[in-house]
N, C-alpha and C positions, 0 to 999 in steps of 0.2 A: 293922727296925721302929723307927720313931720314935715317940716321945711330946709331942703336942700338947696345946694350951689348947683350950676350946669356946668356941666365940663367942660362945653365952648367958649361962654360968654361968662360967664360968672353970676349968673343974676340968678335971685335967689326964687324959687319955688315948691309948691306940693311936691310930696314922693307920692302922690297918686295921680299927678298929673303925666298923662301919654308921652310930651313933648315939652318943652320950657317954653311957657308962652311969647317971650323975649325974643329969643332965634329960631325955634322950630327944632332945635335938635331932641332927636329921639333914642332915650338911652335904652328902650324896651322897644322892640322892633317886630310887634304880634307874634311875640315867642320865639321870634325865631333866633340861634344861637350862632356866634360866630366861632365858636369852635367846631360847631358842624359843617360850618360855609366851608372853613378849613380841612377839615377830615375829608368833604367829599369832593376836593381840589385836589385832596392828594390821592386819593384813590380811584375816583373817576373824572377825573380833568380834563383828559381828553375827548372827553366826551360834552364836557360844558354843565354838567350836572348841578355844581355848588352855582351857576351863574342861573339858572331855571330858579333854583332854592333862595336866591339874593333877590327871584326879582327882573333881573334883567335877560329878558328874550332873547333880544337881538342877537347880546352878543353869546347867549347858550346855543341860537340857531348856528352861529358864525364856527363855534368851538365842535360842536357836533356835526359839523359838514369835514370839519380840518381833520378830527378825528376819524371820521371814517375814511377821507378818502386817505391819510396817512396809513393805511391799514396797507394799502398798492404805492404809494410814492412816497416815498423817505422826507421829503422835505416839510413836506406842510406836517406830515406827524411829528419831526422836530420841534417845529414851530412853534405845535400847538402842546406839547409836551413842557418846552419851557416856558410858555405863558401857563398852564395849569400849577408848574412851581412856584411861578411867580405871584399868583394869586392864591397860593397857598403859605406863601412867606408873607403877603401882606392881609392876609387874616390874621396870621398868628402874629403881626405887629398892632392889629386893631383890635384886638380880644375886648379894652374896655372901650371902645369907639366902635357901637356900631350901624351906626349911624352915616360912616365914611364907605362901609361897603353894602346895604341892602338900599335897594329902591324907593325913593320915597312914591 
């Protein structure tokens, strides 16, 4: 057992520990990988899929409605075209935080 810094707050704790008992931040996020959140932001975005995969519902219900009905209306599939880029740039800015993008 080693003891590590948090990458939030600085306080020191286990590498076997889930969470830094200090802040709650969660450097291991039950396997789940932020370069995946990323990969399937960029390939299926439109559809809300990396936000199902994060965790958050709501807004994969909200991405998966834009996306399909942009399939018939130009606008909302823009819409939701450049928020799936955009959540796929700010994966690839949190690769070692990920914590900022899945659901607690």
């Amino acid at each position: 057992m080693a003891m590590i810094y948090c990458r939030e707050c600085g306080a020191k704790h286990s590498d076997k520990a889930k969470a830094c008992p200090k802040c709650g931040y969660q450097a291991v996020c039950d396997g789940k990988s932020v370069l995946v959140y990323a990969l399937l932001a960029l390939l299926f975005g439109i559809w809300g899929v990396h936000k199902f995969y994060a965790g958050r519902k709501g807004e994969g219900v909200v991405m998966l409605l834009m996306g399909t009905i942009g399939w018939f209306l130009i606008i909302p599939g823009i819409a939701v075209c450049i928020w799936a880029f955009v959540d796929f740039v700010i994966g690839l800015l949190n690769l070692d935080n990920p914590g900022k993008i899945f659901a607690k």
